[in-house]
LUMMI-630003 format. One record per atom (N, C-alpha, C, O): x, y, z; residue in three letters; atom name. Coordinates in nm, 4 decimals. Layout:
BEGIN
{r {X, Y, Z}, ALA, CA}
...
This chain:
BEGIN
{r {-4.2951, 1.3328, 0.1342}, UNK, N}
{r {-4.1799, 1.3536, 0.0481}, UNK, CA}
{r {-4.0537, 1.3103, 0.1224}, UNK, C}
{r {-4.0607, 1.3315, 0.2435}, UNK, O}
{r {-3.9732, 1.2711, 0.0922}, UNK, N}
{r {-3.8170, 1.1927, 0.1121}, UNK, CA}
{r {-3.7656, 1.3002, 0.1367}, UNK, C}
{r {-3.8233, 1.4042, 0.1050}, UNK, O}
{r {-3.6285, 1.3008, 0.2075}, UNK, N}
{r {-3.5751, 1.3741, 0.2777}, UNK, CA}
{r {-3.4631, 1.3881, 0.1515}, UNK, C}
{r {-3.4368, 1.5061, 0.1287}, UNK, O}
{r {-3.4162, 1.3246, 0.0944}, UNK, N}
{r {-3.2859, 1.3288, 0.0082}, UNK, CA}
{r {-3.3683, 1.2941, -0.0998}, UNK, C}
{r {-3.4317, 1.1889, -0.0917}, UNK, O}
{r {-3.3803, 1.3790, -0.2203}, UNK, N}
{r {-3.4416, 1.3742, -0.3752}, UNK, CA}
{r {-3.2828, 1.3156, -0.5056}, UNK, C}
{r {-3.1659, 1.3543, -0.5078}, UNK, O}
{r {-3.3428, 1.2323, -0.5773}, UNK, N}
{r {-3.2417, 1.1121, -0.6076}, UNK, CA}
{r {-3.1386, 1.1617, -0.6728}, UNK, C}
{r {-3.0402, 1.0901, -0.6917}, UNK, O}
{r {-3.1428, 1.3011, -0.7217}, UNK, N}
{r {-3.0500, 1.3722, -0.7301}, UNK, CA}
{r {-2.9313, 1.4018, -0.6640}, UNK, C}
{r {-2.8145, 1.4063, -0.7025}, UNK, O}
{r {-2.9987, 1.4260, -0.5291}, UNK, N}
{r {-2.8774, 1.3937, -0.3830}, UNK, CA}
{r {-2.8053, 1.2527, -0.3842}, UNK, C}
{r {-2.6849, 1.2286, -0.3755}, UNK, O}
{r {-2.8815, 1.1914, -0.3935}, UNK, N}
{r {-2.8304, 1.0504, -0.3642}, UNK, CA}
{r {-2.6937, 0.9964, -0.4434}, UNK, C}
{r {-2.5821, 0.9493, -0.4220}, UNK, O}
{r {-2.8358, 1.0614, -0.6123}, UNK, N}
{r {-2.6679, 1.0134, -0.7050}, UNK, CA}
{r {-2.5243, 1.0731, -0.7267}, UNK, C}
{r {-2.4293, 1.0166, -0.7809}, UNK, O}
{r {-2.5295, 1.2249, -0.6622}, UNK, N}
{r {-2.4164, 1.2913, -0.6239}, UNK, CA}
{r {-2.3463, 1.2011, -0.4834}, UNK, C}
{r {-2.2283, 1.1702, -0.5004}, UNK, O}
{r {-2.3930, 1.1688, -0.3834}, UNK, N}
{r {-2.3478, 1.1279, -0.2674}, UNK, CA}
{r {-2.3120, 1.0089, -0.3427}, UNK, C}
{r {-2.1895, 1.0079, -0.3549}, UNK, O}
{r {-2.3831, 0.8753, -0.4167}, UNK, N}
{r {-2.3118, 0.7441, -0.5185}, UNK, CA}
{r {-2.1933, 0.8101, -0.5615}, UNK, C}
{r {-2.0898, 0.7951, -0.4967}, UNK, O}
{r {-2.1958, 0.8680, -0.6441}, UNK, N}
{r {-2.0584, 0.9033, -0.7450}, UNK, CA}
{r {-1.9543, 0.9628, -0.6131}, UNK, C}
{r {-1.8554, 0.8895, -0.6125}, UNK, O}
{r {-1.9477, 1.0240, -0.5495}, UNK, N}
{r {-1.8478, 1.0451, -0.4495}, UNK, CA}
{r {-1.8210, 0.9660, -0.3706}, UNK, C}
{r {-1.7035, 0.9829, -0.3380}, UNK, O}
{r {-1.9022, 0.8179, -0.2756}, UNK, N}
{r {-1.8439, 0.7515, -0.2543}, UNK, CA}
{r {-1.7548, 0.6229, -0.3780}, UNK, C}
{r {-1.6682, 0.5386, -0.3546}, UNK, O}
{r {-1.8228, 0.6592, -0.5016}, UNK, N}
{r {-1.7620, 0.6087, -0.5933}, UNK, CA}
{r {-1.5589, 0.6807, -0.6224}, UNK, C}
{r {-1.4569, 0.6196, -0.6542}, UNK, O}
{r {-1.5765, 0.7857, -0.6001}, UNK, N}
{r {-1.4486, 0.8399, -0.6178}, UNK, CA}
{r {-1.3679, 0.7860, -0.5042}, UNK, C}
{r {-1.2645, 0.7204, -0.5167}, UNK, O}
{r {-1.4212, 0.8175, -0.4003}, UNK, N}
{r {-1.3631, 0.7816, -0.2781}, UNK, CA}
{r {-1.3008, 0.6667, -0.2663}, UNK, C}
{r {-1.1925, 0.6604, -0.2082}, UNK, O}
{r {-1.3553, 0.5691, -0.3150}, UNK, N}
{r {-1.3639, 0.4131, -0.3355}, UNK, CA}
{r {-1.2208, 0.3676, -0.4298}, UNK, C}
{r {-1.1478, 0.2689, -0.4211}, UNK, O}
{r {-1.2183, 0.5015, -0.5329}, UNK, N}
{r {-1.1180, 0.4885, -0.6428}, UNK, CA}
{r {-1.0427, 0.5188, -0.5973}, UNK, C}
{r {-0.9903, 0.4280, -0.5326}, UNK, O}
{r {-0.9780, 0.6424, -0.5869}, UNK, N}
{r {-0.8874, 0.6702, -0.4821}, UNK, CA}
{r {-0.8263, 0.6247, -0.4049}, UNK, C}
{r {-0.7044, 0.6395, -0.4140}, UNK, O}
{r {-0.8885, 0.5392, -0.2800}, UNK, N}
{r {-0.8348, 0.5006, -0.1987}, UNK, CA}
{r {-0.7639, 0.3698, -0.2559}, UNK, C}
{r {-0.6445, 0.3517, -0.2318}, UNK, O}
{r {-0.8279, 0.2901, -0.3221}, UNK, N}
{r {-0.7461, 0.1700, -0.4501}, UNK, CA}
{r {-0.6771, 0.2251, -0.5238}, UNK, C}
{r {-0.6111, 0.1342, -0.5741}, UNK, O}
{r {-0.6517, 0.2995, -0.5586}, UNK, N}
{r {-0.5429, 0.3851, -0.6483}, UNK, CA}
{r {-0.4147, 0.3886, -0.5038}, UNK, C}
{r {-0.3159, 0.3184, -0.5252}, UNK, O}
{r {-0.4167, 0.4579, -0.3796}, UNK, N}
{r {-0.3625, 0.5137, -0.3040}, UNK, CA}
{r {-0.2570, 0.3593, -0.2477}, UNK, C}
{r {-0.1352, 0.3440, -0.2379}, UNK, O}
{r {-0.3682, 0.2723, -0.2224}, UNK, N}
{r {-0.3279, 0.1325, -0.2006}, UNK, CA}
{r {-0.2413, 0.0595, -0.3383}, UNK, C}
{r {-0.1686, -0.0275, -0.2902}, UNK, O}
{r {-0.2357, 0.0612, -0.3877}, UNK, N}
{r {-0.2167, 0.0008, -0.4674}, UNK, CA}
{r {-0.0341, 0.0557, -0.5279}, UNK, C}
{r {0.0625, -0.0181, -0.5469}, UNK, O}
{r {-0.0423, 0.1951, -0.5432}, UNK, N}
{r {0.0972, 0.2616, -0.5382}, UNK, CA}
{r {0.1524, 0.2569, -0.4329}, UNK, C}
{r {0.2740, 0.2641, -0.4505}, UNK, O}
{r {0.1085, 0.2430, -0.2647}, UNK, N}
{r {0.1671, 0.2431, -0.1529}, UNK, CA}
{r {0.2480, 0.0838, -0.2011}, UNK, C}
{r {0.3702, 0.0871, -0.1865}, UNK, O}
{r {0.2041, -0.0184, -0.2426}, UNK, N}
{r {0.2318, -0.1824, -0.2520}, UNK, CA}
{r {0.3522, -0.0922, -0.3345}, UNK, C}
{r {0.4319, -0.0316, -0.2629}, UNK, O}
{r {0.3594, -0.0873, -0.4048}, UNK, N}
{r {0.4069, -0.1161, -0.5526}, UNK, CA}
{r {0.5780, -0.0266, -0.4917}, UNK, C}
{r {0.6897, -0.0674, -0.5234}, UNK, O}
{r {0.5521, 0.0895, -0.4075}, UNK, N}
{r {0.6825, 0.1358, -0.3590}, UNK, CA}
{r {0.7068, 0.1079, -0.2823}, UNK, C}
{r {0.8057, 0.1684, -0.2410}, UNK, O}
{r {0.6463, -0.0125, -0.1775}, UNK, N}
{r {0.7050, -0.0546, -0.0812}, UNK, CA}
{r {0.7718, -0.2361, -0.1430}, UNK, C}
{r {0.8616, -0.2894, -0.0777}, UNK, O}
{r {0.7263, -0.2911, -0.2401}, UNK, N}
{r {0.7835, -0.3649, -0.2903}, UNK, CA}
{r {0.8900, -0.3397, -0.3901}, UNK, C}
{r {0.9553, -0.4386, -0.4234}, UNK, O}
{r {0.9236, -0.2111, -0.4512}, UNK, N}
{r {1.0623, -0.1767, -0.5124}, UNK, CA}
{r {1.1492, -0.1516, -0.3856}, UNK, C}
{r {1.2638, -0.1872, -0.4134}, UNK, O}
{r {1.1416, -0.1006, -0.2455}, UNK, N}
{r {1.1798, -0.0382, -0.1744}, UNK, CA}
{r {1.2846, -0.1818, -0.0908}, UNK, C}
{r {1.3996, -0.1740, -0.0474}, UNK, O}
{r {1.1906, -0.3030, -0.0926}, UNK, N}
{r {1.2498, -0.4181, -0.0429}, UNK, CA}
{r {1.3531, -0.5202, -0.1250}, UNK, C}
{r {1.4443, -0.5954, -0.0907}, UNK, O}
{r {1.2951, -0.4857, -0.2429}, UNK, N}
{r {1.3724, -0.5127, -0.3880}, UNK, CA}
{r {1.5036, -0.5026, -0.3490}, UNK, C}
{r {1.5768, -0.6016, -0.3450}, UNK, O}
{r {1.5542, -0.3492, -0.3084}, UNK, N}
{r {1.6622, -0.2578, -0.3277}, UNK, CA}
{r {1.7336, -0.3080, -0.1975}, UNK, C}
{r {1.8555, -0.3232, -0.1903}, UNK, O}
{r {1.6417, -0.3334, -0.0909}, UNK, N}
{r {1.7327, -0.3417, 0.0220}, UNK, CA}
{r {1.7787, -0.4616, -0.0331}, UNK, C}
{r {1.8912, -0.4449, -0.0802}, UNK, O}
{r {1.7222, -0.6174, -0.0510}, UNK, N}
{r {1.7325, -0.7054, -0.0472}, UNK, CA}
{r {1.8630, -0.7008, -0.1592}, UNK, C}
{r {1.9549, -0.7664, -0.1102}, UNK, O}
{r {1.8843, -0.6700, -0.2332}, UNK, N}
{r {1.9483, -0.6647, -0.3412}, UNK, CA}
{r {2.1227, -0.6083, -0.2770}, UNK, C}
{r {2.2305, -0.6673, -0.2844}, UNK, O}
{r {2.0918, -0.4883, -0.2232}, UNK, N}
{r {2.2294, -0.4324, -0.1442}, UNK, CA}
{r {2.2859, -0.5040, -0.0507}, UNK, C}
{r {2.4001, -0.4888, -0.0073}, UNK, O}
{r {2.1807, -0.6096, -0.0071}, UNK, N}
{r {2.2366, -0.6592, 0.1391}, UNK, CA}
{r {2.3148, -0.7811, 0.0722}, UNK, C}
{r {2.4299, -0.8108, 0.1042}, UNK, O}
{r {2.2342, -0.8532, -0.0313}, UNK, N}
{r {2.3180, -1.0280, -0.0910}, UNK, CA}
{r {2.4547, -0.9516, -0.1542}, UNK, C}
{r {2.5622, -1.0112, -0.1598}, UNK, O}
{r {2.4370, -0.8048, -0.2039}, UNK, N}
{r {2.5645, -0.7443, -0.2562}, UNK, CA}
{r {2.6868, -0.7429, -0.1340}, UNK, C}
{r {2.7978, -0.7924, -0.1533}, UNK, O}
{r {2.6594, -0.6990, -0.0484}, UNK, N}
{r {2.7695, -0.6556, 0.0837}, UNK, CA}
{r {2.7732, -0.8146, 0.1297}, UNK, C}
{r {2.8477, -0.8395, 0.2245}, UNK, O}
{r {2.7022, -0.9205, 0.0731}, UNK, N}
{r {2.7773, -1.0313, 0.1660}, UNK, CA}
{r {2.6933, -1.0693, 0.2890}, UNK, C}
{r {2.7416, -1.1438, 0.3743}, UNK, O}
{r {2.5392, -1.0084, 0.3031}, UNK, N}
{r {2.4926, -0.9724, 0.4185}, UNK, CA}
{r {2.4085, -1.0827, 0.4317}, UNK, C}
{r {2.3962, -1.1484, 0.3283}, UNK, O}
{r {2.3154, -1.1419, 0.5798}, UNK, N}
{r {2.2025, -1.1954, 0.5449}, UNK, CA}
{r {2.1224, -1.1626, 0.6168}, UNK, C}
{r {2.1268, -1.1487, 0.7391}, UNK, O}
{r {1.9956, -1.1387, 0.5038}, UNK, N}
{r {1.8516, -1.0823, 0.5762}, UNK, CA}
{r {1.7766, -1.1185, 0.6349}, UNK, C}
{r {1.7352, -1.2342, 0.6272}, UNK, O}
{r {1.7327, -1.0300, 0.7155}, UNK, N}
{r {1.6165, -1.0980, 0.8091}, UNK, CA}
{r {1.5062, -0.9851, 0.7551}, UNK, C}
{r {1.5240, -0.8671, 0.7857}, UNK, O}
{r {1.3821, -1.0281, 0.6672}, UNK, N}
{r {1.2616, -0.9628, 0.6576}, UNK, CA}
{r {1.1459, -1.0369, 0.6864}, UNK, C}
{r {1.0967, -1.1398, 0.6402}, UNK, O}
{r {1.1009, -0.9195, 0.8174}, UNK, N}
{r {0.9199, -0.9463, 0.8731}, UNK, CA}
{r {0.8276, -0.8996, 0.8049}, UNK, C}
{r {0.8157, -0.7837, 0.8449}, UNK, O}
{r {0.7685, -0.9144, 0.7415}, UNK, N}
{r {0.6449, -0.8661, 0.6728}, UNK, CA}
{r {0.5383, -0.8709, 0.7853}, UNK, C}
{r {0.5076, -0.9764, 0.8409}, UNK, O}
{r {0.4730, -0.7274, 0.8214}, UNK, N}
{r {0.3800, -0.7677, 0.9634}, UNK, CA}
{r {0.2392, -0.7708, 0.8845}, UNK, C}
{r {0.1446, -0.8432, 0.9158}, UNK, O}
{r {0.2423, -0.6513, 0.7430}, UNK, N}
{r {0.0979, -0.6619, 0.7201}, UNK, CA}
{r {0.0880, -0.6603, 0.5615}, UNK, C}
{r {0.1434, -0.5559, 0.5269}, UNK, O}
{r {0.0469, -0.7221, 0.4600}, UNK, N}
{r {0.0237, -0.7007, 0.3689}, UNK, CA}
{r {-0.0663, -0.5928, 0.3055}, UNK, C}
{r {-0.0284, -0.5287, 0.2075}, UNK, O}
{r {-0.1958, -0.5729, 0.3683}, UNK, N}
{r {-0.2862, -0.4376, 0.3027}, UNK, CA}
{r {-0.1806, -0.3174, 0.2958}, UNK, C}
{r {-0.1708, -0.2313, 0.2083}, UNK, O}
{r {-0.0889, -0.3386, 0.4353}, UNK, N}
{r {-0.0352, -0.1463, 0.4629}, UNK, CA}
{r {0.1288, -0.1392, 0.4098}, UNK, C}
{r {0.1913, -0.0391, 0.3748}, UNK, O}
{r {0.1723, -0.2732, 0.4164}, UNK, N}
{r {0.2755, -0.2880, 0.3439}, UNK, CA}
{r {0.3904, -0.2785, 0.4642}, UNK, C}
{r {0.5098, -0.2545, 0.4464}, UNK, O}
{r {0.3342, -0.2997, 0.5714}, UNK, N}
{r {0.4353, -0.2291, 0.6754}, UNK, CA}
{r {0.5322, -0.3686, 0.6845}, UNK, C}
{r {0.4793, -0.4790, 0.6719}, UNK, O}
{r {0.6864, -0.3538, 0.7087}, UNK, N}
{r {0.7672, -0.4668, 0.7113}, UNK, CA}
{r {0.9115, -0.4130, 0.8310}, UNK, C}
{r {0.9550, -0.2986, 0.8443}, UNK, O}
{r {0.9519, -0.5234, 0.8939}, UNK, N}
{r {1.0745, -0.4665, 0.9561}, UNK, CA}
{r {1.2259, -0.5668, 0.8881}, UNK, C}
{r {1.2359, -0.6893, 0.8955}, UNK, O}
{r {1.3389, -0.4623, 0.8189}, UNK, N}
{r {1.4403, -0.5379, 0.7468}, UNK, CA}
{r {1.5709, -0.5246, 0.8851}, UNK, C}
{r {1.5910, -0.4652, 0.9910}, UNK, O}
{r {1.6165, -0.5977, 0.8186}, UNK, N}
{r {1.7457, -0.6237, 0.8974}, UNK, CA}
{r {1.8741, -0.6762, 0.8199}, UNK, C}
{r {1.8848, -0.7988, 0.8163}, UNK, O}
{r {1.9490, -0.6196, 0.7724}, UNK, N}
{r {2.1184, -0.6685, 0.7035}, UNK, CA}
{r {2.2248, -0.7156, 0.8245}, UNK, C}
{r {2.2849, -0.6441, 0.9047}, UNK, O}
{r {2.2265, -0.8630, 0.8090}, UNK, N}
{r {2.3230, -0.8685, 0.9269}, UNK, CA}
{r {2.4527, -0.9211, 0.8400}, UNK, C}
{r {2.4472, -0.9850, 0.7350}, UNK, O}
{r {2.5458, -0.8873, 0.8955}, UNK, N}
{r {2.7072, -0.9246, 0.8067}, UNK, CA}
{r {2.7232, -1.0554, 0.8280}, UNK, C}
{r {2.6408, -1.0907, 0.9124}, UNK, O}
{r {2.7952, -1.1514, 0.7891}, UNK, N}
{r {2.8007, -1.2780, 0.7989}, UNK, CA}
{r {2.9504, -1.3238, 0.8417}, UNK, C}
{r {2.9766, -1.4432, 0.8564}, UNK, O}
């Protein structure tokens, strides 16, 4: 007899199924406020006259370094 009866299994499927969702859900809103977030800078800085310097280091995590320099 099997150690895990398919009952187990399909509970352990559906939770890495959630897991799976989730974490694409989690990703996906992290993008979405870190691209309004650059929006806003970018937007304040051409307002003040400024010019930007933006690094984008990673796309999956969204991580970026901005910079407004006065002109």
């Amino acid at each position: 007899m099997s150690i895990f009866k398919k009952r187990d299994l399909k509970g352990i499927a559906w939770l890495f199924v959630l897991i799976l969702f989730a974490w694409a859900i989690l990703t996906i809103t992290t993008g979405y406020y870190h691209n309004s977030e650059i929006n806003l800078l970018l937007t304040d800085c051409y307002k003040n006259g400024g010019e930007v310097i933006l690094e984008i280091h990673n796309n999956l995590t969204g991580s970026y370094s901005f910079e407004c320099k006065p002109k």
